[in-house]
MIFITOR-80733 format. One record per residue (C-alpha): residue number from 1; chain; x, y, z. Coordinates in pm, 1 decimal. Last residue first. Layout:
N
REC  num  chaine         u         v         w
REC  NUM       A         X         Y         Z
...
END
This chain:
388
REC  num  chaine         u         v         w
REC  388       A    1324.8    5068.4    -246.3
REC  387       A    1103.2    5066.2     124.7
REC  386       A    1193.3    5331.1     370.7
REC  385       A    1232.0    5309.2     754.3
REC  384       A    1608.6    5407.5     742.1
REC  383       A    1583.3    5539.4    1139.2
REC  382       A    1333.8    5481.9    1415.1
REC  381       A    1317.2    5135.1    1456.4
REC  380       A    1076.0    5053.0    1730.3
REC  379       A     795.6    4994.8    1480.8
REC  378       A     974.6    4703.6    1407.1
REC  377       A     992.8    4536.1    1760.5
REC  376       A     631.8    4583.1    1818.7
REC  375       A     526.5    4421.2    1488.5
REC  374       A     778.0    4118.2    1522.6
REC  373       A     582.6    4079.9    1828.7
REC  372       A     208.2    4103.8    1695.9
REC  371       A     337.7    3888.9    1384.8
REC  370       A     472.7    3649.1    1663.8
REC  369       A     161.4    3638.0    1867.0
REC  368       A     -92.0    3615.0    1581.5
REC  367       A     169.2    3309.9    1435.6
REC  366       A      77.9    3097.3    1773.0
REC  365       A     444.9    2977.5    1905.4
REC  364       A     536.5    2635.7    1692.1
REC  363       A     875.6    2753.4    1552.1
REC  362       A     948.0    3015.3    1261.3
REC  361       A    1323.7    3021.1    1136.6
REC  360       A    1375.7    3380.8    1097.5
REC  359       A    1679.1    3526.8     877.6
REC  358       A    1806.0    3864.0     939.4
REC  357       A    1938.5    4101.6     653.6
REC  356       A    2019.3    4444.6     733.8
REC  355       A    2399.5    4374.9     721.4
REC  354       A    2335.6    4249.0     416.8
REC  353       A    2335.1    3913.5     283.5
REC  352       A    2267.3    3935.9     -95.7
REC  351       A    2519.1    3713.3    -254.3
REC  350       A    2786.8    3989.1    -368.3
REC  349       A    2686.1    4180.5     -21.7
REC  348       A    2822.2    3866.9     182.6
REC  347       A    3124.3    3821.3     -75.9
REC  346       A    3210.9    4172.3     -35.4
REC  345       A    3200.5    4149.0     343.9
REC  344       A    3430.3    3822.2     366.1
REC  343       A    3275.5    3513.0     430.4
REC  342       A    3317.9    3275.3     703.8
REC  341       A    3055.5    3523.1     937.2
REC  340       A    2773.1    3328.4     663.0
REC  339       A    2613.7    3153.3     969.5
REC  338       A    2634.2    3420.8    1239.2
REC  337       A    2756.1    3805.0    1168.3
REC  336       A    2606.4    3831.1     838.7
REC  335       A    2354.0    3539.0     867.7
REC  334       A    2187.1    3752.9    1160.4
REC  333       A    1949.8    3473.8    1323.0
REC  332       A    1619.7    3471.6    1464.1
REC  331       A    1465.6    3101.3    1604.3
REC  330       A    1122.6    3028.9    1634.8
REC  329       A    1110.0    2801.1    1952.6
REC  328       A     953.6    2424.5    1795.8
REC  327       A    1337.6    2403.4    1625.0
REC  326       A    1446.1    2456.9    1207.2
REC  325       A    1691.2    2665.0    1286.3
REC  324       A    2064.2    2724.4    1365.5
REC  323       A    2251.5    3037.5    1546.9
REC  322       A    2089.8    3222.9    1837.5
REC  321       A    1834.4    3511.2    1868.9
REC  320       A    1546.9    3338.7    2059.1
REC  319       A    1225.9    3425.7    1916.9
REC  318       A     971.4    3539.8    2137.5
REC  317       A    1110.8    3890.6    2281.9
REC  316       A    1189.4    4149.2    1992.9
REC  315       A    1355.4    4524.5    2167.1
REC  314       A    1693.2    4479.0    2132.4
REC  313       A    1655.8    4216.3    1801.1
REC  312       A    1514.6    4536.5    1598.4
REC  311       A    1716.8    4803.7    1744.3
REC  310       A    2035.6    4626.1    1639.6
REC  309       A    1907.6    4540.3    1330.6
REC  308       A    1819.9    4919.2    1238.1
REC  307       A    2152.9    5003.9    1310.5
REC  306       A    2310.5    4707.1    1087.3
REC  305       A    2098.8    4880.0     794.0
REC  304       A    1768.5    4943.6     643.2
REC  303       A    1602.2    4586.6     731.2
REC  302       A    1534.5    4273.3     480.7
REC  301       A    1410.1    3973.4     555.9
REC  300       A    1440.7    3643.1     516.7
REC  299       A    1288.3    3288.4     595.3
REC  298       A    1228.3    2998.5     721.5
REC  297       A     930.2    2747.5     803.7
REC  296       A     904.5    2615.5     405.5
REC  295       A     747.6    2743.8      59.8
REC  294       A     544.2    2386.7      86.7
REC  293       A     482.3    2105.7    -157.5
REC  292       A     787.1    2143.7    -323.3
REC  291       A     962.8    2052.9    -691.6
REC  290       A     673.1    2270.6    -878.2
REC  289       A     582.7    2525.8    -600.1
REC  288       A     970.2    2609.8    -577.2
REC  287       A     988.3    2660.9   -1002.9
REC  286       A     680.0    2868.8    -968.3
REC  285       A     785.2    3095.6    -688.7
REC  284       A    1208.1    3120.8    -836.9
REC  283       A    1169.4    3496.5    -890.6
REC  282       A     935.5    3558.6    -554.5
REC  281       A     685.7    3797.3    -639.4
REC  280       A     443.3    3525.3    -570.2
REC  279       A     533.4    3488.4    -207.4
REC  278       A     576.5    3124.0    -105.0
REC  277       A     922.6    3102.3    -183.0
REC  276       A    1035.8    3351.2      76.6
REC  275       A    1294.3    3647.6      83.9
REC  274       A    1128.7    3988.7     229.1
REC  273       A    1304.3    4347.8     118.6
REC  272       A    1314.2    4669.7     255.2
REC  271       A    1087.6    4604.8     560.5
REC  270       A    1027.2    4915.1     788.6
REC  269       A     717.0    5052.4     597.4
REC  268       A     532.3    4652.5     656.0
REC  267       A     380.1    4489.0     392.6
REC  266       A     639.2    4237.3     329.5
REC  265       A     622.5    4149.7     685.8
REC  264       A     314.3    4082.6     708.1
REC  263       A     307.5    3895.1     423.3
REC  262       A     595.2    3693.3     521.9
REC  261       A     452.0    3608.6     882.0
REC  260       A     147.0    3426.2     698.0
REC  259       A     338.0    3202.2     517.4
REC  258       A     581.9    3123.6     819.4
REC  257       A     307.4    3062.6    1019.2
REC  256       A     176.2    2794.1     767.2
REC  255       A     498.9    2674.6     766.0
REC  254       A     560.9    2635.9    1087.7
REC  253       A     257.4    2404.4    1138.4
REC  252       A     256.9    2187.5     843.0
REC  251       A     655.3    2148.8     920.7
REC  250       A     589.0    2074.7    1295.7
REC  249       A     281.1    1801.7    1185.7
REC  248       A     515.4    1622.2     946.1
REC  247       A     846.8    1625.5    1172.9
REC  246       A     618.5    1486.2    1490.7
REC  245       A     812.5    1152.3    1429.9
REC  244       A    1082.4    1269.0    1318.6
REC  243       A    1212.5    1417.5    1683.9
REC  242       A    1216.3    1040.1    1821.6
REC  241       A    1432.6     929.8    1583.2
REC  240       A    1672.6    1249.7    1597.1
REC  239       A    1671.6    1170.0    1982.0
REC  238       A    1738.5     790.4    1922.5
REC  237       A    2033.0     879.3    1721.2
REC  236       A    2153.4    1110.9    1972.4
REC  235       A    2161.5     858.4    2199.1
REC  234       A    2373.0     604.3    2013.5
REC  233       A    2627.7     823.4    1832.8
REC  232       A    2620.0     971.8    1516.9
REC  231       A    2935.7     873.3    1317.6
REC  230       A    3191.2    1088.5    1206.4
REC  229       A    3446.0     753.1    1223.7
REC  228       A    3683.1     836.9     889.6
REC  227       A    3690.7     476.7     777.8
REC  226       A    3366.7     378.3     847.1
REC  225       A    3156.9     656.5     725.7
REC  224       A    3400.5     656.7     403.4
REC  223       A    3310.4     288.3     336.1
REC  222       A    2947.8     376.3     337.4
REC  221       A    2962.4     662.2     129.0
REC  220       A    3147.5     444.6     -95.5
REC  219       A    2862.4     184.4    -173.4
REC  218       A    2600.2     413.1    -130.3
REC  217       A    2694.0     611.6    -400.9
REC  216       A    2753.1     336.1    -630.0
REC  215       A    2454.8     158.6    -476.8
REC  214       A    2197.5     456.1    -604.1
REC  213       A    2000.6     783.4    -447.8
REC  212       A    2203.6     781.3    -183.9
REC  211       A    2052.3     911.7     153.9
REC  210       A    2257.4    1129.0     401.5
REC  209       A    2200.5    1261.4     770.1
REC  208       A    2375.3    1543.7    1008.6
REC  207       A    2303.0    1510.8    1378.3
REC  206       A    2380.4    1784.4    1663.7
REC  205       A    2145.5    1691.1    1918.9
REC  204       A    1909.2    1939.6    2223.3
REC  203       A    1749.6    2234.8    1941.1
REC  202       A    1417.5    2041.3    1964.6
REC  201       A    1362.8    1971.5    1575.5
REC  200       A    1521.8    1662.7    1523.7
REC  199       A    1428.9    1646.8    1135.8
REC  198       A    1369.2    2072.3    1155.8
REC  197       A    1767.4    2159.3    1229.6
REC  196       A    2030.6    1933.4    1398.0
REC  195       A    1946.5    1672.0    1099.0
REC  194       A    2202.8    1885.9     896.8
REC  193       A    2050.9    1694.9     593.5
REC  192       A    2237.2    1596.0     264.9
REC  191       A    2060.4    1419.4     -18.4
REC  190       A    2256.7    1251.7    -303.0
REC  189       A    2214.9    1140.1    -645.5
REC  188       A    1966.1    1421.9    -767.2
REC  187       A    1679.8    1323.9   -1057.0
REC  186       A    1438.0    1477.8    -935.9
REC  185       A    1259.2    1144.7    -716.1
REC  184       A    1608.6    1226.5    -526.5
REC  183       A    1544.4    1582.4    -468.0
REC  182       A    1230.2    1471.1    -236.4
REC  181       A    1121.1    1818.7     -83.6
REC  180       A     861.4    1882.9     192.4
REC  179       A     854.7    1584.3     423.8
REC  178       A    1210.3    1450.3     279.3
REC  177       A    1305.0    1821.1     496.6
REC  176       A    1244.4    2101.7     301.3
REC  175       A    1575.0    2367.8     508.5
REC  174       A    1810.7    2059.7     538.4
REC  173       A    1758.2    1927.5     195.0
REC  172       A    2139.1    1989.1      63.9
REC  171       A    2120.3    1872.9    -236.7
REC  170       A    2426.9    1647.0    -452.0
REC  169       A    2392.8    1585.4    -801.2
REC  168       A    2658.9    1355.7    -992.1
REC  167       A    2850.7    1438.3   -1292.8
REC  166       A    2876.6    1228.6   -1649.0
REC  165       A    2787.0    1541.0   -1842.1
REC  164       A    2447.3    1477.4   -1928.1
REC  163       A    2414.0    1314.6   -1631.9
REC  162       A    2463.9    1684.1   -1430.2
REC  161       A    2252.9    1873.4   -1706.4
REC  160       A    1952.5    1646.0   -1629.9
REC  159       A    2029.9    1680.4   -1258.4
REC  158       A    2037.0    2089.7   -1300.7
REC  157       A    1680.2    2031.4   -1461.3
REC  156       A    1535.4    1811.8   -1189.9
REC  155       A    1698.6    2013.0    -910.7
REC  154       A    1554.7    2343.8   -1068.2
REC  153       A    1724.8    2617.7    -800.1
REC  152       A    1575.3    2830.6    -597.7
REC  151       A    1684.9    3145.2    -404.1
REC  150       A    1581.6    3156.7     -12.0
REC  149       A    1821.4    3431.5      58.5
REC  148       A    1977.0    3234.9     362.8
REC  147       A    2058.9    2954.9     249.1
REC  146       A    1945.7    2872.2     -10.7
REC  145       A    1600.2    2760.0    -108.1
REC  144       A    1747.0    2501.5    -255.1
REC  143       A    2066.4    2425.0    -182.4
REC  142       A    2292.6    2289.4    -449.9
REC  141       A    2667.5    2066.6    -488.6
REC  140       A    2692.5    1989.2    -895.8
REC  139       A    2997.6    1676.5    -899.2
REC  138       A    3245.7    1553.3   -1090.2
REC  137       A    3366.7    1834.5   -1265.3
REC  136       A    3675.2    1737.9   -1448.0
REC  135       A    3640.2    1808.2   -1810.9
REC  134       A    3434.1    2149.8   -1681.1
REC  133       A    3107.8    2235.4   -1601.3
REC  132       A    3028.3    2623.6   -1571.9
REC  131       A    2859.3    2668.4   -1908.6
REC  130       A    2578.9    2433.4   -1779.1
REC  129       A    2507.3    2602.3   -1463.1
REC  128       A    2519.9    2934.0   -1655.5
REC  127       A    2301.9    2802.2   -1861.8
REC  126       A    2056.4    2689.9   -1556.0
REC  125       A    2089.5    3014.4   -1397.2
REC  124       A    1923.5    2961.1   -1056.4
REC  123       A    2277.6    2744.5    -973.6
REC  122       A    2468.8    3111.0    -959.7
REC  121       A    2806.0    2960.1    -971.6
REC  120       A    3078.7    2908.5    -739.4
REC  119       A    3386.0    2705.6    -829.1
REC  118       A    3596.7    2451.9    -737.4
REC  117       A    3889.3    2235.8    -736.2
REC  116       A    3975.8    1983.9    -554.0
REC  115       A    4390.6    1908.5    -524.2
REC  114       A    4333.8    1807.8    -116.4
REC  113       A    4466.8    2172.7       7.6
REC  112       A    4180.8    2270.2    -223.0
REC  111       A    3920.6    2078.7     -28.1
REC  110       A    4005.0    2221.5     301.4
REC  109       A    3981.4    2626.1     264.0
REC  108       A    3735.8    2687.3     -40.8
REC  107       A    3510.6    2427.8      -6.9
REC  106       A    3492.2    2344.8     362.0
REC  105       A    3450.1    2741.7     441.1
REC  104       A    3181.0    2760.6     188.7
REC  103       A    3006.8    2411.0     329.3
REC  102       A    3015.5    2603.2     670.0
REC  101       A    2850.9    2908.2     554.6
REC  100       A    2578.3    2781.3     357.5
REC   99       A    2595.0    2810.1       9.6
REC   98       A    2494.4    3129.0    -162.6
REC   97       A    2711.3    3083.3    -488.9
REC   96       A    2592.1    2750.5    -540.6
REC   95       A    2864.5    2447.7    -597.1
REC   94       A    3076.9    2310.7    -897.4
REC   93       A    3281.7    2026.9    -805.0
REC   92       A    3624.8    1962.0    -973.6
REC   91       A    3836.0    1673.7    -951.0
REC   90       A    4181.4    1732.5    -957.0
REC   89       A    4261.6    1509.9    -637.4
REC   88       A    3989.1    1282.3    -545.2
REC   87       A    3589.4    1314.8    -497.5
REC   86       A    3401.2    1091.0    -286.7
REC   85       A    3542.9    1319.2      10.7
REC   84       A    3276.5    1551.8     -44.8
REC   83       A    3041.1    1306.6      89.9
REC   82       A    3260.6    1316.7     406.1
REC   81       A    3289.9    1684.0     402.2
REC   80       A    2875.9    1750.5     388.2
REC   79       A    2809.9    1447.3     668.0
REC   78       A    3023.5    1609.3     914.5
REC   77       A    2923.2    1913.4     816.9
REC   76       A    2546.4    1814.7     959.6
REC   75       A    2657.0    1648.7    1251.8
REC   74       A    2802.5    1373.0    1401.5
REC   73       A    2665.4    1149.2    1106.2
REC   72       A    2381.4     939.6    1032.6
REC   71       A    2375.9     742.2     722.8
REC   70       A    2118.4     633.3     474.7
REC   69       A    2092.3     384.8     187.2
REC   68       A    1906.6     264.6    -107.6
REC   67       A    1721.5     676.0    -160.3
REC   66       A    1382.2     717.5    -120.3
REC   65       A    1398.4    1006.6     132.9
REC   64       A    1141.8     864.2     339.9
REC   63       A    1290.8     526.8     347.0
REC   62       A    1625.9     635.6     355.6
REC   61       A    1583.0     845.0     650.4
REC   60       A    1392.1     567.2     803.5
REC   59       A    1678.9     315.9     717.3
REC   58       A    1998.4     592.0     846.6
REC   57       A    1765.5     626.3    1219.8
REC   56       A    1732.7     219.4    1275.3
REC   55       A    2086.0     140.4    1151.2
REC   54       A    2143.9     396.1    1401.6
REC   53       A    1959.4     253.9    1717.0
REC   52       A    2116.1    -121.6    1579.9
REC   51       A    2490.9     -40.8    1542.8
REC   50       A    2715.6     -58.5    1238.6
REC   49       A    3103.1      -4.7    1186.5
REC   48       A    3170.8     232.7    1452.0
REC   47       A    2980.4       5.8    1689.7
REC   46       A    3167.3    -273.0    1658.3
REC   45       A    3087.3    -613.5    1549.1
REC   44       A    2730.5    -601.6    1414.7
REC   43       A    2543.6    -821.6    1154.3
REC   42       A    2710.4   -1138.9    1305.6
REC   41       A    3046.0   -1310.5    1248.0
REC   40       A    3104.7   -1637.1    1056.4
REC   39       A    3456.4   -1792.9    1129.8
REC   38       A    3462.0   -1774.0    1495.2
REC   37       A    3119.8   -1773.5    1589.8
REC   36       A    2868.8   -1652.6    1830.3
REC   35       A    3088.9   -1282.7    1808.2
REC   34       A    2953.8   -1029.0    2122.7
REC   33       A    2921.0    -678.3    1974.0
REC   32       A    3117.4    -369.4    2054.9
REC   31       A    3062.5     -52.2    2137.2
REC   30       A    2741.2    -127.6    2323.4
REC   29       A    2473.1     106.0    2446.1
REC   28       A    2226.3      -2.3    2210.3
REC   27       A    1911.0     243.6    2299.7
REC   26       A    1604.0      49.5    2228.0
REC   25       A    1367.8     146.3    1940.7
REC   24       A    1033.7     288.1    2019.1
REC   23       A     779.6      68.1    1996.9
REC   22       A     843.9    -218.1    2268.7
REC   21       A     683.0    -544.5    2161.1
REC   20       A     953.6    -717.7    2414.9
REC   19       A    1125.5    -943.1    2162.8
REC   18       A    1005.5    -882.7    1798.9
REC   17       A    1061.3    -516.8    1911.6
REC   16       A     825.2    -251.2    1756.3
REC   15       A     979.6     -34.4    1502.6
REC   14       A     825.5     316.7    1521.4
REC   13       A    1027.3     609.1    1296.8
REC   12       A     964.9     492.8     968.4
REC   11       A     591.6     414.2    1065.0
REC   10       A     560.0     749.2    1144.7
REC    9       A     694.1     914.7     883.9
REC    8       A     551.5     719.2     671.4
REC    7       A     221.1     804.8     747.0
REC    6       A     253.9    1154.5     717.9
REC    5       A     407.7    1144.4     369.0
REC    4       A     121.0     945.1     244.5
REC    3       A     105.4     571.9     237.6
REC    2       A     133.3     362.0     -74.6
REC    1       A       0.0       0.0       0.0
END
């Protein structure tokens, strides 16, 4: 039978115990793994290598992805550099120009002492996409919506051009979730989660998940897991478990808020500028609405300067002003001084993050109270109130 979205979710995350009938999964606080024989061993040896509460975490994610095979690292980075490490020397990978932070500082300060090469491209621009690819690239790295100016990017069509050209597809899906966005049915070859963020969704683990959308892929992702160690350990595997199974009602949630939070904000005299996929002004609307079946619980807006910032979070009082997203507390976040710090000034403004730019991951608090706080903190601002 093919269950919705919803359902899945749950039954991913529920195994019941042949043993007890227990239905949450047990916690398998062993490193290592008692051998019955000494010339056939079992399923698990050592915990590095395979253990049940994970194996149970990496085959829901698959599942619900629809990928062959999942795998729960550390954290989200963790699970970016390792899949970055199925490239070798003189390969080339060609990556979004507003990439997250981290992945940026990955890219461009430990991948080219390894012989990788790169380059950034503006992955909204299919031709440019396509005129980008070189002899060598191996592999088209995209966010969509980005991070944090919520540009989108055609995964089916920029997987098209990837085969065409004998490259592979990678997506981050931290910001869609397998809930909202399923790059893999697109076309793409591998999903990337920081699992931290909206599949955990409690802002207490650091987890970072990935699905391959074929054996190849899962093949050497899996040997890399093992050999470098950046595994997820036992308990926070059973807390990123437990967090997916309310993941379909907290994204239906948020993102209704978030919805009705960006028209409010878009109308308001003290908003320059307000980044969401669910707006229809939004350049990349009708590509989003095509691949997605939600604009999302995040985004982006505009203020007049780094002043009118600092009078904004001074006087705001529901969300927490912290790094990450994606939690059941609506999170606010200044990319320009937080999660895209690793780039220089010129490369912030190059990519659209201002130093009026904040980006608001919206949690589970009733949307009429956060509009009527947002509202309170805004009118605040008493300087560079204009629209363009």
């Amino acid at each position: 039978m093919n269950h919705s979205v919803q359902t899945k979710v749950i039954q991913a995350s529920t195994c019941i115990d042949p043993h007890t009938g227990a239905v949450n999964v047990p916690l398998y606080l062993s490193s290592t793994f008692h051998q019955f024989d000494v010339d056939q061993f079992g399923k698990y040896d050592y915990s590095r290598s395979g253990n049940p509460t994970r194996e149970a975490l990496e085959t829901a994610i698959a599942e619900l992805e629809g990928g062959v095979g999942g795998f729960a690292f550390s954290s989200g980075m963790a699970a970016i550099s390792t899949a970055f490490m199925l490239l070798s020397q003189h390969d080339h990978v060609l990556i979004s120009e507003d990439v997250y932070g981290g992945t940026y500082r990955i890219v461009s300060q430990v991948l080219t002492r390894f012989g990788i090469e790169h380059s950034f491209v503006d992955t909204t621009d299919l031709e440019k996409v396509a005129s980008s690819i070189r002899a060598n690239t191996k592999v088209i790295y995209i966010e969509t919506p980005s991070n944090p100016t919520l540009n989108i990017t055609d995964i089916q069509e920029v997987s098209k051009i990837a085969k065409a050209n004998g490259c592979w597809t990678f997506v981050d899906n931290t910001f869609m979730t397998p809930v909202l966005q399923r790059p893999l049915a697109l076309g793409a070859d591998l999903v990337l989660h920081s699992a931290t963020k909206f599949i955990a969704g409690t802002s207490d683990v650091i987890a970072g998940l990935a699905v391959a959308g074929h054996d190849a892929i899962a093949e050497q992702l899996g040997f890399l897991q093992n050999a470098f160690g950046g595994i997820l350990g036992v308990q926070d595997a059973w807390l990123v478990l437990r967090g997916l199974k309310t993941l379909h009602v907290r994204m239906k949630e948020s993102s209704q808020a978030a919805a009705n939070i960006s028209v409010f904000l878009q109308e308001h005299a003290k908003v320059k500028r307000v980044y969401y996929p669910g707006l229809s002004d939004h350049p990349g609307a009708f590509i989003h609405h095509d691949q997605s079946c939600s604009a999302g619980a995040v985004l982006s807006f505009e203020l007049a300067d780094e002043q009118a910032v600092h009078r904004f979070v001074s006087n705001i009082r529901l969300p927490v002003f912290a790094v990450s997203l994606g939690a059941v507390e609506s999170i606010l976040s200044y990319p320009a001084k937080m999660s895209h710090a690793a780039l220089g000034k010129k490369e912030r403004e190059r990519r659209g993050i201002t130093d009026g730019l904040l980006r608001l991951s919206v949690g589970l608090e009733h949307p009429d109270d956060l509009i009527q706080d947002l509202e309170a903190a805004l009118n605040m601002i008493t300087e560079g109130s204009g629209k363009h």
